[in-house]
C-alpha positions as CSV (number, residue, x, y, z in Angstrom):
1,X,0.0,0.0,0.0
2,X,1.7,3.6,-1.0
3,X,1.3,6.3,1.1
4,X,-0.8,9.5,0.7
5,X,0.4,12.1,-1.6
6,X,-2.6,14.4,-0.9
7,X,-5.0,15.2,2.0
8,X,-7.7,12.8,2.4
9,X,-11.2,13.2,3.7
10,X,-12.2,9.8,4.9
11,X,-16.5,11.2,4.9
12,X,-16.9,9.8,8.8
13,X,-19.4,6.5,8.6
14,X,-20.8,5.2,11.4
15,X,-20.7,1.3,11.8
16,X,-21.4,-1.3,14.5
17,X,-19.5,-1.4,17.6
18,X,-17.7,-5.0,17.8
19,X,-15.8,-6.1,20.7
20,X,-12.6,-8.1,20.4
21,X,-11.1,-9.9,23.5
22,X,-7.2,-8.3,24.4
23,X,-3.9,-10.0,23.9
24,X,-2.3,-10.7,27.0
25,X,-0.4,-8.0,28.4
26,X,-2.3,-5.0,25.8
27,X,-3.3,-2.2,26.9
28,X,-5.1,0.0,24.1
29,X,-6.5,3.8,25.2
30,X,-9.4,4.9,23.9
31,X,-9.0,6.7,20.5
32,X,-5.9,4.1,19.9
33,X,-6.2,2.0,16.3
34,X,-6.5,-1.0,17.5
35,X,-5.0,-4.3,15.1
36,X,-6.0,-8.0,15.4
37,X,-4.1,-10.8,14.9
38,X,-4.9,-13.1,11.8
39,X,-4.1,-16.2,13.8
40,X,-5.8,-15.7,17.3
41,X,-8.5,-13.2,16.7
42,X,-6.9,-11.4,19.9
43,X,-6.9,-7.2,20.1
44,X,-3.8,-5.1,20.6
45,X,-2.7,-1.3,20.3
46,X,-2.6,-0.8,16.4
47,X,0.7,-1.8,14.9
48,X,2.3,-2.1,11.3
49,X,3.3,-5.7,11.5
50,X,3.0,-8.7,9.7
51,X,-0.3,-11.3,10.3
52,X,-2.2,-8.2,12.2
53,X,-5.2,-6.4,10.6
54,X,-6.5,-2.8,11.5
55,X,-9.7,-2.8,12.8
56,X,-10.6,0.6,13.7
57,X,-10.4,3.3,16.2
58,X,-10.9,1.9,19.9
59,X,-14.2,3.0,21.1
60,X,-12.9,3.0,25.3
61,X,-9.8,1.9,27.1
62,X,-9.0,-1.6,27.4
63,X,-5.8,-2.9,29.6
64,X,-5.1,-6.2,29.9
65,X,-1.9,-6.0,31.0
66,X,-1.8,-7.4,34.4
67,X,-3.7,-10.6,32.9
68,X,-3.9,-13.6,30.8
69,X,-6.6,-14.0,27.9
């Protein structure tokens, strides 16, 4: 995927709210993009990484950090 050359209005579209369970040890703030992993279907802070997908924005704060899954 290239990067933008040019501004970009993304015409804000309200969806669904889904809920994704949290990666142990991720701790995502509200307003964070938040990725999934393609393998475990688990939630963590948005990150440009091989086998995650961006889902969106994060709705509230989730912290898993002190826990397991």
């Amino acid at each position: 995927m290239t990067a933008l050359a040019a501004s970009y209005d993304p015409k804000r579209k309200d969806g669904e709210l889904i809920r994704y369970p949290l990666a142990a040890g991720a701790h995502v703030f509200k307003g964070a993009l938040v990725s999934v992993s393609s393998t475990t279907g688990y939630a963590a802070p948005g990150a440009d990484a091989t086998g995650t997908v961006c889902v969106g924005v994060a709705f509230e704060e989730g912290n898993n950090s002190a826990g397991g899954v």
